[in-house]
C-alpha positions in Angstrom: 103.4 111.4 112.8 102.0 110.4 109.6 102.3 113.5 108.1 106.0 113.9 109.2 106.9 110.8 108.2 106.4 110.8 104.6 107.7 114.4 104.6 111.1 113.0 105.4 110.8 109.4 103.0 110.0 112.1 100.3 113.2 114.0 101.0 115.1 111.2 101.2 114.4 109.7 97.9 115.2 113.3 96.7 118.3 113.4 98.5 119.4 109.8 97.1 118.5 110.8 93.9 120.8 114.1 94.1 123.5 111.9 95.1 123.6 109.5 92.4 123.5 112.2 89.7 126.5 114.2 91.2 128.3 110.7 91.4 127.4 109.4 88.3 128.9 113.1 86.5 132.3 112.4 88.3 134.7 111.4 86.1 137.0 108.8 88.3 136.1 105.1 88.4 136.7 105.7 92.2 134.6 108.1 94.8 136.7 110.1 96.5 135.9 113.4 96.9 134.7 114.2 101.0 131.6 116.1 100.1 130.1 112.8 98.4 131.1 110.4 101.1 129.9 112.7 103.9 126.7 112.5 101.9 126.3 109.0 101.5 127.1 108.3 104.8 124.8 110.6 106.6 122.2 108.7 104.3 122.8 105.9 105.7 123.1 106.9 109.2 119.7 108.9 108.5 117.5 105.1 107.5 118.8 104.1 110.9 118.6 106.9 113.3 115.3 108.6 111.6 113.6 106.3 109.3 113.5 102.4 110.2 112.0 102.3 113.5 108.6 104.4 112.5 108.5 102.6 109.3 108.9 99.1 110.9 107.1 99.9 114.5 104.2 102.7 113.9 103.5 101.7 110.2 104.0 98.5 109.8 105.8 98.5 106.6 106.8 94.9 105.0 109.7 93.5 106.7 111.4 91.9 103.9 111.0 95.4 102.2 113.0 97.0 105.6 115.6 94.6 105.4 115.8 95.1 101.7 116.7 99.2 102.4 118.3 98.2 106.3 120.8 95.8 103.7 121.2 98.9 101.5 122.1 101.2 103.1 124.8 99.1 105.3 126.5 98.9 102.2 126.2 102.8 101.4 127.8 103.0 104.6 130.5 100.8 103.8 131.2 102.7 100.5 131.3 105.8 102.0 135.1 105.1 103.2 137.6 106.5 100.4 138.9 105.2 96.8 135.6 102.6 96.1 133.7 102.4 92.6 131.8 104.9 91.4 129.7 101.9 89.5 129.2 100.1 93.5 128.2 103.1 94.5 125.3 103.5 91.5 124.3 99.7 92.0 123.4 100.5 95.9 121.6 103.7 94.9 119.4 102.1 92.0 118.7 99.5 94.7 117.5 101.8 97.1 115.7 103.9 95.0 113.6 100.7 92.9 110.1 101.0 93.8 111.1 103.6 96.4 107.3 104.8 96.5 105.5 102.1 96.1 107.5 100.3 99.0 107.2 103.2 101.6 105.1 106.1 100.9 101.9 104.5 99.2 101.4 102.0 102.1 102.0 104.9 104.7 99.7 107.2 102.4 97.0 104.6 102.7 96.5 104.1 106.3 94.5 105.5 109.0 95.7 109.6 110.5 95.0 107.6 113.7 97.9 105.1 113.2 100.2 106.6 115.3 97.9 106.6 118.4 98.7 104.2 121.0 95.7 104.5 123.7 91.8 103.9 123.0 90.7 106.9 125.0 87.5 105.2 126.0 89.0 102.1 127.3 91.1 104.3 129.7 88.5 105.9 131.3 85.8 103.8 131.2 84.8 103.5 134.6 85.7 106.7 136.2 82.9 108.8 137.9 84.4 112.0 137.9 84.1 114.1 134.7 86.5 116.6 135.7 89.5 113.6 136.3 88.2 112.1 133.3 88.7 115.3 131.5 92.3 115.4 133.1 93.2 112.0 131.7 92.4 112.9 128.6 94.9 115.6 128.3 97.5 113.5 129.5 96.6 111.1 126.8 96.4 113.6 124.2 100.2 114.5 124.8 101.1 110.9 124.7 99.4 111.0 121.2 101.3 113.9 120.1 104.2 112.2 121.1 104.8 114.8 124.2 105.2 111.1 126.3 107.1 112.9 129.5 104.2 115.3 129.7 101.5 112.6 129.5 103.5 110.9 132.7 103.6 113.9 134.6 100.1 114.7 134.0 98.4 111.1 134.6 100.5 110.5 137.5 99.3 114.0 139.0 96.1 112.4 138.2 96.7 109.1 140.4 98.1 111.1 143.5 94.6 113.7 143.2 92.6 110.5 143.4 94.6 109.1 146.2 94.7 112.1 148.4 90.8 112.6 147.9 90.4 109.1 148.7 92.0 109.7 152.2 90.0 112.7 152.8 86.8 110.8 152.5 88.1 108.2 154.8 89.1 110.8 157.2 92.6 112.2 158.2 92.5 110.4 161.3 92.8 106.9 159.7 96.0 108.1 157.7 97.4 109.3 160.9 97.4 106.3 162.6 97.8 104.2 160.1 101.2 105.6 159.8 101.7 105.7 163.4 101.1 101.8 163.2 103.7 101.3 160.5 106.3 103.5 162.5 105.9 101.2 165.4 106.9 98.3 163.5 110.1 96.8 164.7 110.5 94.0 162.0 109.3 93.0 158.2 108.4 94.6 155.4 108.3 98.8 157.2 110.4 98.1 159.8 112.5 100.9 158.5 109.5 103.7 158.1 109.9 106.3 160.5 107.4 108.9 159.7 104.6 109.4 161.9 102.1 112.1 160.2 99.7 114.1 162.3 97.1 115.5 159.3 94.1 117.9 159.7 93.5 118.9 155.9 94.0 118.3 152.4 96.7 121.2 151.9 98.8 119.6 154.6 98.1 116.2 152.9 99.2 117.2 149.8 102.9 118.2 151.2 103.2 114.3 152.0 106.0 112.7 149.8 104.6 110.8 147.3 106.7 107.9 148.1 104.8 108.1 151.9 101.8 108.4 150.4 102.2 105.3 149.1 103.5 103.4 152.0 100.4 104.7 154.2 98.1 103.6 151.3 99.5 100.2 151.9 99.4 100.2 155.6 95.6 101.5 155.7 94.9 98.5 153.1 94.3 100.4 150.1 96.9 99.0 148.2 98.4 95.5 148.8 102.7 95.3 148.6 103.0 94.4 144.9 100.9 97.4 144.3 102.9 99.1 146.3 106.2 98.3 144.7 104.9 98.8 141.5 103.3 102.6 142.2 106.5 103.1 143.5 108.5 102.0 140.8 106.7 104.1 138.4 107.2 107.1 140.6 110.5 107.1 141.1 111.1 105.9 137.0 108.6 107.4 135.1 107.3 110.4 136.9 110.7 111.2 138.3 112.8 110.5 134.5 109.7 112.7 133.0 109.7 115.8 135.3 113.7 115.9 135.7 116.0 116.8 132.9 117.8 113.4 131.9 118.3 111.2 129.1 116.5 107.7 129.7 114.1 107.2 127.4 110.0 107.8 128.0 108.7 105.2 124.8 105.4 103.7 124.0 105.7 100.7 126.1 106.6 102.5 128.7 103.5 104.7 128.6 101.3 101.9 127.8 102.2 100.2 131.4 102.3 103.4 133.2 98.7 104.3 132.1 97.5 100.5 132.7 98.9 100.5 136.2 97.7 103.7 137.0 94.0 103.0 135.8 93.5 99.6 137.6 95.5 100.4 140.5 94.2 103.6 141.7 91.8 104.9 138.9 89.2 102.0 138.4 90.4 100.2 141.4 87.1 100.1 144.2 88.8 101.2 146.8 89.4 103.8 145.5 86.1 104.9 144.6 84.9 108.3 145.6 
């Protein structure tokens, strides 16, 4: 992230730079030629779309010095329409481009490769017994780092189900089976509308049970209590689900950071879980 970063602030700059020497050699009071406006305005539309939210967000760059540039290049934007001043469009750029380094690249230059990572590893998996999970987590993790986010989902919450379904197995297939048979009995509250009734001898014939089940039986054999419930399954059908299927709802760092914190102290770290 770093790295890519100031690769882009650096082009930028250069590309400002370009632009104010081919406007400043026109020689009309007025910017009109298409090629120049195009230019300026896919500047501007780059600060928002590419730059801002890394700078402000992952880096922490000075607000006022955000605003400063956001401001900027607002008003590049409004230039870019036909027939304004060559000399409003030179004011904008020299604003843009004053103390372009020292405002963006030397503070990103100066911090931490690690800046961009959003878990403490050790935190995560403090607590879990089993090397080989542990080992698991971490790969999930390091493609949250690198910014593969869906992949990290996919893989911690393959994580969380393994655990579960290993769970059950040392508990013994008979107590899922009738603790499923108990919840399709229920004529009223909270299952009333469970219908499943699952007859298990093994973990391969465990591991064909809907997650979403899985869940539900968890609950009814006392694993889980219903707001863990709801909140397993949210994730499930949200995060897991939006990160395995081809869509286009986002998969940010917030949402990572409460799908791994979920995950960890309600299945990974949780007792009852324990193996």
């Amino acid at each position: 992230m770093k790295t890519e970063v100031l690769v882009k602030l650096r082009k930028f700059e250069q590309d400002l730079r370009r632009l104010r020497k081919d406007i400043k050699a026109i020689p009309t009071t007025t910017v009109n030629a298409s090629d120049l406006r195009n230019r300026a305005e896919g500047l501007a539309s780059h600060w928002v779309e590419e730059l801002r939210s890394p700078l402000e967000h992952k880096f922490h760059i000075d607000p006022g010095a955000i605003d400063r540039t956001s401001g900027t290049m607002k008003r590049l934007h409004v230039l870019s329409r036909p027939s304004n001043l060559r000399a409003s469009y030179l004011k904008v750029l020299d604003s843009a481009l004053d103390k372009f380094k020292d405002r963006f690249v030397l503070p990103i230059q100066q911090t931490s490769d690690t800046v961009e990572s959003v878990f403490d590893l050790q935190k995560l998996v403090t607590g879990l017994s089993n090397p080989d999970e542990s080992e698991y987590l971490k790969e999930a993790i390091d493609c949250a780092n690198s910014n593969y986010r869906k992949a990290a989902v996919v893989l911690g919450w393959c994580a969380a189900i393994d655990r579960i379904q290993k769970k059950i197995q040392v508990l013994g297939f008979a107590a899922f089976n009738a603790a499923s048979t108990q919840l399709k009995q229920q004529t009223s509250g909270r299952h009333k509308h469970f219908n499943k009734e699952f007859k298990i001898t093994s973990l391969g014939e465990l591991q064909t049970v809907f997650d979403s089940d899985l869940i539900r039986v968890c609950e009814g054999m006392q694993l889980i209590d219903s707001n863990e419930a709801d909140r397993l399954t949210n994730i499930d059908f949200q995060y897991r689900n939006h990160s395995a299927h081809p869509g286009n709802a986002p998969i940010e760092d917030p949402h990572l950071v409460a799908f791994f914190t979920d995950i960890n102290e309600i299945i990974l770290t949780n007792p009852k879980f324990s193996l």
